[in-house]
Backbone as numpy.savetxt, mean C-alpha at the origin, in Angstrom:
# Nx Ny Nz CAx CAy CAz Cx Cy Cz
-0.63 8.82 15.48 -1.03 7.95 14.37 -0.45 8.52 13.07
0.00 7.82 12.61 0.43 7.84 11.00 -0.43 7.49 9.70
-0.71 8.30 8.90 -1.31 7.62 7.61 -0.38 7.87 6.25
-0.24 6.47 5.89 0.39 6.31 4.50 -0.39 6.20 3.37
-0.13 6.67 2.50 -1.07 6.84 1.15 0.32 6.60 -0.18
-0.03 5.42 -0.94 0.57 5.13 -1.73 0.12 5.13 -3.55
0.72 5.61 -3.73 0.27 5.69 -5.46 0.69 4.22 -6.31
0.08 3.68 -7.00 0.83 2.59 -7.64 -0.19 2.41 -9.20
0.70 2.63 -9.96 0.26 3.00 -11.29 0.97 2.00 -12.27
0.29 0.72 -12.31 0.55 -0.21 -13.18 0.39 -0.58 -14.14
1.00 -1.49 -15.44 0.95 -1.64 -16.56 -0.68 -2.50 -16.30
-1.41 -1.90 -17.83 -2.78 -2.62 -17.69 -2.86 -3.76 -17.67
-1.77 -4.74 -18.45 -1.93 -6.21 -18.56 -1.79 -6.66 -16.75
-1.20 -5.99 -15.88 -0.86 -6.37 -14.45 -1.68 -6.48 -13.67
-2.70 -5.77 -13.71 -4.01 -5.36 -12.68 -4.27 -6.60 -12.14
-4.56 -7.68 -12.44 -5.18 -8.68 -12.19 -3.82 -9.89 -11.46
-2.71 -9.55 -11.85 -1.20 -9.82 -11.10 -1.26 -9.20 -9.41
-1.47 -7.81 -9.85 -1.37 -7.14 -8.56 -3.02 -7.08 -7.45
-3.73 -7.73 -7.89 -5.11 -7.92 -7.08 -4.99 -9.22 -6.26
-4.00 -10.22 -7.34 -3.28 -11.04 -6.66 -2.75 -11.12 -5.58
-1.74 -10.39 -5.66 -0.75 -9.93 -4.68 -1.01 -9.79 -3.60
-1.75 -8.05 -3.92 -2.84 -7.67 -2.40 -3.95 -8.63 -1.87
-4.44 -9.43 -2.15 -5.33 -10.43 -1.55 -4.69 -11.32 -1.14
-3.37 -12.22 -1.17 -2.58 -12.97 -0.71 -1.66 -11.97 0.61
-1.61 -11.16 0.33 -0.69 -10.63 1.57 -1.37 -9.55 2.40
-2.32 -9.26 2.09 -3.28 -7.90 2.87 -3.53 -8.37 4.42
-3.63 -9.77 4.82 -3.89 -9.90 6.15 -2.53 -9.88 6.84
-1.62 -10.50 6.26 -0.37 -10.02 7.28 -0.09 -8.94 7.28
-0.34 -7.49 5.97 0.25 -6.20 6.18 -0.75 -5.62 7.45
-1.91 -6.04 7.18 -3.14 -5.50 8.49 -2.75 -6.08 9.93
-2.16 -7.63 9.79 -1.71 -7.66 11.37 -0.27 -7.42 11.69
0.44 -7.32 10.88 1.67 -6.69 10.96 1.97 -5.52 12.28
2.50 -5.66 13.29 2.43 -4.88 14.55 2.46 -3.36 14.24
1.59 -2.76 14.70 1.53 -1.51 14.66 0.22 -0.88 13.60
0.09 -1.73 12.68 -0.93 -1.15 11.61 -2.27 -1.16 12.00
-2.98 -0.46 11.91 -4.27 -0.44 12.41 -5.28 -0.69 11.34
-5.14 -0.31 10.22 -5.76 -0.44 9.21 -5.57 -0.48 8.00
-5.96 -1.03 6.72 -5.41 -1.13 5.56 -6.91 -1.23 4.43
-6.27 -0.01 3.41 -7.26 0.01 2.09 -6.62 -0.15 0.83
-7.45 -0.59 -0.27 -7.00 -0.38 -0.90 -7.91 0.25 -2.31
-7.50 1.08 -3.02 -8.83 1.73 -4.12 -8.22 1.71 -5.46
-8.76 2.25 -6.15 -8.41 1.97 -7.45 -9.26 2.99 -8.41
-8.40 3.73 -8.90 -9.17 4.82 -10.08 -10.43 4.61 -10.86
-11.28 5.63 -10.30 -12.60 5.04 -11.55 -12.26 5.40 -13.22
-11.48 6.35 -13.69 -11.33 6.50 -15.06 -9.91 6.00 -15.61
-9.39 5.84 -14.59 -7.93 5.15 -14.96 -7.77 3.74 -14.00
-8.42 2.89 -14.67 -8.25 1.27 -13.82 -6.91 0.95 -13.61
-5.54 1.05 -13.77 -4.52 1.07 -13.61 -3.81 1.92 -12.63
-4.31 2.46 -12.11 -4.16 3.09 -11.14 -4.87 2.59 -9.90
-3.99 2.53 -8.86 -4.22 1.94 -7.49 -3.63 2.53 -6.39
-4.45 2.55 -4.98 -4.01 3.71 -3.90 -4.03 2.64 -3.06
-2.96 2.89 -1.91 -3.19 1.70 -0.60 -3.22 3.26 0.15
-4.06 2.79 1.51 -3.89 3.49 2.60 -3.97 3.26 3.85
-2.77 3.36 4.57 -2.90 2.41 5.78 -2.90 3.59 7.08
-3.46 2.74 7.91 -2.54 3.83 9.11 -1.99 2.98 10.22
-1.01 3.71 10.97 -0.25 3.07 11.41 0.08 3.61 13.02
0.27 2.68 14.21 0.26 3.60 15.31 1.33 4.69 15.65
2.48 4.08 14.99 3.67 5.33 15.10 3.88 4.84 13.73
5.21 6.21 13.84 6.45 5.98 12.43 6.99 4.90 12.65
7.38 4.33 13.30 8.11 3.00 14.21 7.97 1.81 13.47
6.54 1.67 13.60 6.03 0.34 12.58 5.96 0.42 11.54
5.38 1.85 10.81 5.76 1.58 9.09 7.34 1.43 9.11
8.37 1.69 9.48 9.84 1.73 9.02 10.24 0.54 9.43
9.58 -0.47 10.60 9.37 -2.04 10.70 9.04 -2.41 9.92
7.76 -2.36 9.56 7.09 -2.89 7.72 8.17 -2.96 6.89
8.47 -1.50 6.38 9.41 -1.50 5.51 10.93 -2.01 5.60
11.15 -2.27 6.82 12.73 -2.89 6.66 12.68 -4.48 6.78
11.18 -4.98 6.75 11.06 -6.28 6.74 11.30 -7.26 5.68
11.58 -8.78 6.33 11.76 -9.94 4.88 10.81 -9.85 3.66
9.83 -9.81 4.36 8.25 -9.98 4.23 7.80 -8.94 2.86
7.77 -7.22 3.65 7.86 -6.43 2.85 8.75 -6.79 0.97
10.31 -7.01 1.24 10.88 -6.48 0.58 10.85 -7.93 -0.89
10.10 -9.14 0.07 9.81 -10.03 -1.21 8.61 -9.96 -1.84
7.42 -9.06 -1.19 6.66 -8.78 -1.93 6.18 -7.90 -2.67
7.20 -6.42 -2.35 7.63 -5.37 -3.32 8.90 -5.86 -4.20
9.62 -6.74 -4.09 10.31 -7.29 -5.38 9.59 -8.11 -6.60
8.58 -8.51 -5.65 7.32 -9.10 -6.84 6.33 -7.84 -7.75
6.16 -6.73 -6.51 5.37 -5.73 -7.30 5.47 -5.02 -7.93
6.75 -4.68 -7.34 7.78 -3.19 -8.24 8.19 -3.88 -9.95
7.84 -5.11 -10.07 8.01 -5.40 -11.85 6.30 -5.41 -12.30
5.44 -4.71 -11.75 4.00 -4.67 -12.31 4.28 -3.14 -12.98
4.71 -2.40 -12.23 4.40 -0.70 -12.56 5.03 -0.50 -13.65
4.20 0.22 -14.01 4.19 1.51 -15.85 4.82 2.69 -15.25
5.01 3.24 -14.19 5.73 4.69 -13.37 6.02 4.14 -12.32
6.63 4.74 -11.66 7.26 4.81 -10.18 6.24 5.41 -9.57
6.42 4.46 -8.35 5.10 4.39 -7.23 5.82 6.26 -6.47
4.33 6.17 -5.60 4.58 7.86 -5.49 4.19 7.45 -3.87
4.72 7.83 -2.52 3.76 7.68 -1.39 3.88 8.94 -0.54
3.48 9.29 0.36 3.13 10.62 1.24 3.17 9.33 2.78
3.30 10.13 3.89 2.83 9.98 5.05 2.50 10.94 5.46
1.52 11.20 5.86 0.52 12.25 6.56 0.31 12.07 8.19
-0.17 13.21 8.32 -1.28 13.40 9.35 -2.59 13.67 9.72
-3.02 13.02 10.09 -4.61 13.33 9.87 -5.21 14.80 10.91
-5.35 15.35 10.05 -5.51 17.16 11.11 -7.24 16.67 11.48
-7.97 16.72 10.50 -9.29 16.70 11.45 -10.24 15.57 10.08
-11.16 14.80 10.98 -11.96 14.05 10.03 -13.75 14.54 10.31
-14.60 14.42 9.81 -15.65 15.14 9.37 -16.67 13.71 9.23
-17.60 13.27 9.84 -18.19 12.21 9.14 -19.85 12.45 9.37
């Protein structure tokens, strides 16, 4: 399993552009083959700031995601919201605690 964690740090007037966004396309990134799950959060002292975190069953399908139609017209819509350049990690999850 794969987990992606994405940084996305947008201009303040956008927030409400990009809540857009993610609520129009969040069910196809969740059934999108391979993804198992999808979040999304948002800074309590910096509202402009936003985290997705998905996980995914292999590397396989995020690099499917990402080389998709799908993907790359709705990061051409998002990538003109951000105030910085988005930041992401893929991880591994070593141990969870609940």
């Amino acid at each position: 399993m794969l987990i992606r964690i994405v940084k996305l740090t947008l201009k303040k007037e956008n927030i409400a552009s990009f809540e857009q966004i993610f609520e129009e396309t969040k069910d196809f990134i969740r059934n999108f083959e391979g993804c198992l799950s999808l979040e999304l959060y948002q800074d309590r002292k910096q509202p402009n700031i936003f985290f997705t975190y998905s996980t995914w069953e292999k590397e396989e399908n995020l690099d499917d995601y990402r080389k998709s139609e799908f993907f790359r017209n709705v990061w051409g819509k998002t990538k003109l919201l951000f105030e910085d350049k988005p930041e992401a990690w893929s991880v591994n999850r070593i141990k969870s605690v609940r």
